[in-house]
N, C-alpha and C positions, 0 to 999 in steps of 0.2 A: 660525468658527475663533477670530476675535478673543474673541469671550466666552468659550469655553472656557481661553485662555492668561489671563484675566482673573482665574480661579479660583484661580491660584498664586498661594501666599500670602495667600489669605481664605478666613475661616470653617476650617468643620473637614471635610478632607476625608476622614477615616474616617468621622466620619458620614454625611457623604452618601453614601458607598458602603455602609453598613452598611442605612439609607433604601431607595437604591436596590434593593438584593438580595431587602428585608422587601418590598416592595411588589411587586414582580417574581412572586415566587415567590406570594407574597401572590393573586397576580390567577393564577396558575397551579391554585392552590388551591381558589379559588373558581367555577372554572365546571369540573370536573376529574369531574363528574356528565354533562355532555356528551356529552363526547365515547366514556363506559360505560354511556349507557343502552341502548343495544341489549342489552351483556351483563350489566348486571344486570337488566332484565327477562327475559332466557332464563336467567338462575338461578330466578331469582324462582316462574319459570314450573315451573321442573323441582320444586319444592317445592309445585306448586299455586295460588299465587297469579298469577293472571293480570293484567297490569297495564291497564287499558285506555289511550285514546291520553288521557284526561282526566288521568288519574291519571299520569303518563309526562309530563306538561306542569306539572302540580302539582309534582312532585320535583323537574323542574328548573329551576321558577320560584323556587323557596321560598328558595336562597340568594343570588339576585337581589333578594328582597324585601328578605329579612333584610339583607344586604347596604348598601340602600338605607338603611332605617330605623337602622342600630347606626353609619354614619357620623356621623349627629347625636349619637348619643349618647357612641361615644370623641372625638367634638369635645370636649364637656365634659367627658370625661378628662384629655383633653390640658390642659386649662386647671388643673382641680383636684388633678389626680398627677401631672401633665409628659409629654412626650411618650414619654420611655421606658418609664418603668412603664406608661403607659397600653400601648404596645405588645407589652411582654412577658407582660401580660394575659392581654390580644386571642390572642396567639399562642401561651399555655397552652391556651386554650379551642379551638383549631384542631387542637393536636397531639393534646388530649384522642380529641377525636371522630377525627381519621384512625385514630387506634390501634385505636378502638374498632370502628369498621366491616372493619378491617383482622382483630382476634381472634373477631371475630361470625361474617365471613365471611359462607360460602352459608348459616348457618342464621338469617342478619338478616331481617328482617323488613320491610314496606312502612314502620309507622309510625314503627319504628327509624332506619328512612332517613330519614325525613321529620326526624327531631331531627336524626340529623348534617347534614340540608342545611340548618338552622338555625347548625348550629354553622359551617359553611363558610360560612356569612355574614357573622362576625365575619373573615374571610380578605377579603371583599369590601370592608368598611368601612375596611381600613388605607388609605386611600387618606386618610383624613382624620389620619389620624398620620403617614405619612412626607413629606407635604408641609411639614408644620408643624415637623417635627422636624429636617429638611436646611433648609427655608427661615430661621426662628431666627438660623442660625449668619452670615446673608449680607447684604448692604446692598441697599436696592432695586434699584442699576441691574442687579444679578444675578440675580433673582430668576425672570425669565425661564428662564435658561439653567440654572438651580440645579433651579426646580421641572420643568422640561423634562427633565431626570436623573431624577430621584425616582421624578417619572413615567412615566416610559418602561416601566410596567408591563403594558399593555395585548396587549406579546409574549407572557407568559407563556400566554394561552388557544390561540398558536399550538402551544407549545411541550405544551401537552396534545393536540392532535390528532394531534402528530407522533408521541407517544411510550405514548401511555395503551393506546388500541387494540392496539399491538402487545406491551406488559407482560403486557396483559390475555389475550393468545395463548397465548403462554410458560408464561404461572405463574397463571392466573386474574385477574378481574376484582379480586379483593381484594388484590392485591398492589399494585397502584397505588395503595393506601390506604399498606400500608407502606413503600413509596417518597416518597410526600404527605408524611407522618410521618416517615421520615427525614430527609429534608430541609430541613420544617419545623424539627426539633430542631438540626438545625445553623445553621440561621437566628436560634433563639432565642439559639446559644449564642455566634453570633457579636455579635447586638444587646449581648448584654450586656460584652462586651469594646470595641468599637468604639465606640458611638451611645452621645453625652452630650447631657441639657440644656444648652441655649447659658446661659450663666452672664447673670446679670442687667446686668453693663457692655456685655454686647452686646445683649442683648435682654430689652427690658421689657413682660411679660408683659399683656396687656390682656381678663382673664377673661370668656367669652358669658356671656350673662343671656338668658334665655328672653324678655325684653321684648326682647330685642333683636332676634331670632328673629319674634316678633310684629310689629315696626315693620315691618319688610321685608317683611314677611307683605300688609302692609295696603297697600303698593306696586306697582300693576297693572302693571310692568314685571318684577316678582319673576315672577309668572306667567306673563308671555309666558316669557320664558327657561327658567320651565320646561317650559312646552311645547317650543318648540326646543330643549331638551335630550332631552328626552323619546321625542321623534322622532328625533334623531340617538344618541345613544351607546345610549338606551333599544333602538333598530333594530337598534345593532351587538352588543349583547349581549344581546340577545333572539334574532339569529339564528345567533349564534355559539352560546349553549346549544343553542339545535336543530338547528344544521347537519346532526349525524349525523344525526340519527332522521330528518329531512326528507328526507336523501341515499338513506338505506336504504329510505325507505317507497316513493319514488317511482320512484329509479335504479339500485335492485338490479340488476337484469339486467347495465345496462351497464357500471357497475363491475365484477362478477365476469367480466363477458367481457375488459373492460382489462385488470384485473388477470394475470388468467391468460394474456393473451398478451402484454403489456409485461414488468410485473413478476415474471412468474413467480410472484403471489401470491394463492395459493386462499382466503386469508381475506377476502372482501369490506367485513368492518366494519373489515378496518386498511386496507382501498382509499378507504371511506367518510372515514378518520382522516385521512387524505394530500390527498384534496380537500376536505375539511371544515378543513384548516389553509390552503392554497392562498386559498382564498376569504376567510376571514378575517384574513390579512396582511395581505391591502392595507389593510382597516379600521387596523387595527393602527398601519402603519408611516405611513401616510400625513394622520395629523392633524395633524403639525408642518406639514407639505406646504397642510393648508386654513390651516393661521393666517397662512404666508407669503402666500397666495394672499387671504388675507382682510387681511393688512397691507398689499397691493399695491393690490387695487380696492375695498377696503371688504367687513366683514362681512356687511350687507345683502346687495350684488349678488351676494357669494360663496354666500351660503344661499340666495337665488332658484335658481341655477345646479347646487347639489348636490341641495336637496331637489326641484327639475325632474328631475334626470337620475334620482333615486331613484323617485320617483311614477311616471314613464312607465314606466321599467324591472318596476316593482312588479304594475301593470294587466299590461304585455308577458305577464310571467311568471305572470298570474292568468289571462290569457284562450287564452294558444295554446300548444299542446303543442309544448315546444322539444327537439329532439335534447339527447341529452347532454351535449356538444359546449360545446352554445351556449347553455345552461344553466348551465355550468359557469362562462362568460364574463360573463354577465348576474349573476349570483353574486358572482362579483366585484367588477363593477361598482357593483353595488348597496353592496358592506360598502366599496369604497372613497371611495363618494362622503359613505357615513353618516361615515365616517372624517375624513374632509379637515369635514365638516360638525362636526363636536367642535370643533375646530381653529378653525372659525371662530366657534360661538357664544362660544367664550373668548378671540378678539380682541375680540368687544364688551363682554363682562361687566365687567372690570377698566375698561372707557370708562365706563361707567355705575355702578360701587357701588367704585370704586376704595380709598373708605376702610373698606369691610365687604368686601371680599375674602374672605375666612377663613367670615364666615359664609354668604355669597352660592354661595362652594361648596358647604357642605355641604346647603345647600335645595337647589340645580340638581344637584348629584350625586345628592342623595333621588330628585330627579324624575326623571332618567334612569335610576333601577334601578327606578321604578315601571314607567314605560314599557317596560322590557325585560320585567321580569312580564306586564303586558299582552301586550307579544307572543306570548313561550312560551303564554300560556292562549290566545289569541287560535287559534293554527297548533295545537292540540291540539284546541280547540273544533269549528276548520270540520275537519279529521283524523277527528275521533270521529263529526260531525253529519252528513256530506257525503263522506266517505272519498278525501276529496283536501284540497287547500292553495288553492284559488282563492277561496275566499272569505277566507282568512285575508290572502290577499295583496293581495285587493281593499278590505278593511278597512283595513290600514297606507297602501296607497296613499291612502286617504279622508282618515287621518288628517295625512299629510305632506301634502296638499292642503290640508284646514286651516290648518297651521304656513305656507304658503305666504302664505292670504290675510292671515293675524295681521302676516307683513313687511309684507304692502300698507298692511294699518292702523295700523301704529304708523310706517313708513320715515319720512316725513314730518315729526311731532313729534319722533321721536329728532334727524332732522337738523337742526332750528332749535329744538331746546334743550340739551338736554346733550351732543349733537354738535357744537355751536358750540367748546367751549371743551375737548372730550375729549381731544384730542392722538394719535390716527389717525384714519385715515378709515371712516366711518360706513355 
């Protein structure tokens, strides 16, 4: 509460609100393929094209990808046109494409979709602009609690589960395009009234160079962190794009029975949308939750402890056939511990590159949209090869096993070197 009363009277707080909203809505944006792939593949379908589970993992990888890759790139936006232009950009290129799948409609096509999940990738990458745009305006010891605003975008994928499925009832699946698109346009309209460059007495600009990019590069702690990235946010947004399609393939039955005797609701893909946000909240709300827990006993012991509880859970759910019920619980458990696991790989990153902060995101953020790619093909892969998810599940659990033994290997040097003098615990 102290840092938030901190805020009165620094920096500018129409920007950070203006920040905040752009990147919110921003990540609403970007994974808003999710939680409609069920109904745009039964459009799809009605027109002839049949999607297989490969191709259905492809669509909603691709703004994952993109995603990943176009952060690096509006970094040096940001540096070369500022953060606002670089934003207003970005988020021409977003309202472009929503409109455009929106007037296409049911006669859009597979590869049509595939460019707008390019262009919803430019929605994925503002994560690299509104950090930089809110943080600017504030003095370090804020900077915490500034970019913990900013960021707090990671709701908006709930806010798709909760509301896209059931658009999509009402008025079609393409209407959630122009809902996307409206809202987008009032995003843009609001950045451009609100969100200013911090002026050069407050902040002096320090332009990326691609060597610098390289330096880091050549730094074998660069890559651990990608890996734990990679596995944690990569895990949270790999299983939040497929939550639906994962929900529907395997737990039809017993959502439409829920539904129709709780809810009173015979659409089982908005039954799919309501547990498909459920599960992904916790991911969501609970990364501040691992940084605290990882300020308290160390980043190390906190990622032994998350990526533990995700890998058992992960095999649980590859090897026995679990009721509904308790599926639905293990689900959770899973995006919450990927969740609180974010949280902690960024108590340690800022201990170890403290003075490349800015670029050290945008590499560990690439890497965690890589890793979500992987996932979606991964859970579309064993889907299409094996017509279930237990290999795909037993694959990520190999892989958080990995990221496991890389703490065993590195815990020790982190601790008697750049640990020594970091300034929390390790």
């Amino acid at each position: 509460m102290a840092s938030f009363k901190a805020l009165k009277g620094q920096g500018d707080a129409k920007t950070l609100f203006a920040a905040f909203l752009y990147f919110d809505f921003s990540f609403m944006v970007w994974t808003m393929l999710g939680p409609l792939a069920t109904e745009i593949s039964e459009s799809l379908a009605m027109h002839g094209f049949i999607m297989s589970a490969s191709q259905k993992a492809t669509l909603l990888s691709i703004p994952i990808l993109a995603g990943a890759l176009l952060r690096i790139l509006l970094g040096f936006g940001v540096d070369k046109f500022g953060a606002k232009k670089t934003a207003l950009m970005s988020q021409a290129v977003v309202i472009s494409v929503l409109f455009y799948a929106y007037f296409r409609g049911e006669t859009i096509t597979y590869n049509e979709l595939l460019v707008v999940a390019v262009g919803l990738g430019f929605a994925g990458a503002s994560f690299a602009v509104a950090l930089p745009q809110a943080g600017q305006w504030y003095p370090p010891k804020l900077q915490g609690v500034v970019l913990g605003i900013a960021g707090a975008g990671n709701i908006g994928v709930v806010i798709d589960f909760l509301f896209a499925p059931k658009i999509a009832e009402l008025w079609g699946w393409q209407a959630v395009f122009l809902v996307g698109g409206a809202l987008s346009t009032l995003i843009f309209i609001t950045y451009i009234f609100l969100a200013k460059d911090a002026p050069k007495e407050v902040y002096t600009p320090r332009p990326k160079k691609l060597k610098d990019y390289a330096k880091l590069l050549k730094d074998r702690d660069t890559w651990w962190f990608n890996l734990f990235y990679a596995v944690s946010f990569g895990g949270f947004v790999g299983f939040a794009g497929y939550m639906k399609v994962y929900l529907m393939n395997t737990y039809q039955a017993d959502m439409s029975s829920f539904g129709m005797n709780v809810f009173n609701e015979p659409n089982v893909k908005v039954i799919a949308g309501y547990f498909g946000a459920l599960t992904i909240f916790a991911g969501a709300v609970l990364r501040p939750v691992g940084g605290a827990i990882a300020d308290k006993m160390g980043g190390v012991k906190s990622l032994y402890i998350f990526f533990g509880i995700v890998a058992t859970l992960a095999v649980i759910n590859a090897t026995v056939t679990l009721p509904f019920w308790v599926a639905i619980a293990v689900l959770f458990a899973i995006m919450a511990n990927l969740g609180m696991a974010n949280g902690a790989v960024f108590q340690l990153v800022p201990q170890r590159f403290g003075k490349d902060i800015g670029i050290m995101t945008g590499i560990i953020g690439a890497a965690g949209g890589l890793g979500g790619t992987a996932l979606i093909k991964t859970l579309g892969w064993s889907k299409g090869a094996f017509d279930g998810y237990s290999a795909g599940f037993m694959i990520f659990a190999g892989v958080v096993l990995v990221a496991i033994m890389g703490i065993s290997l590195v815990k020790t040097r982190w601790r008697t070197t750049w640990g020594v003098a970091a300034g929390g615990r390790i």
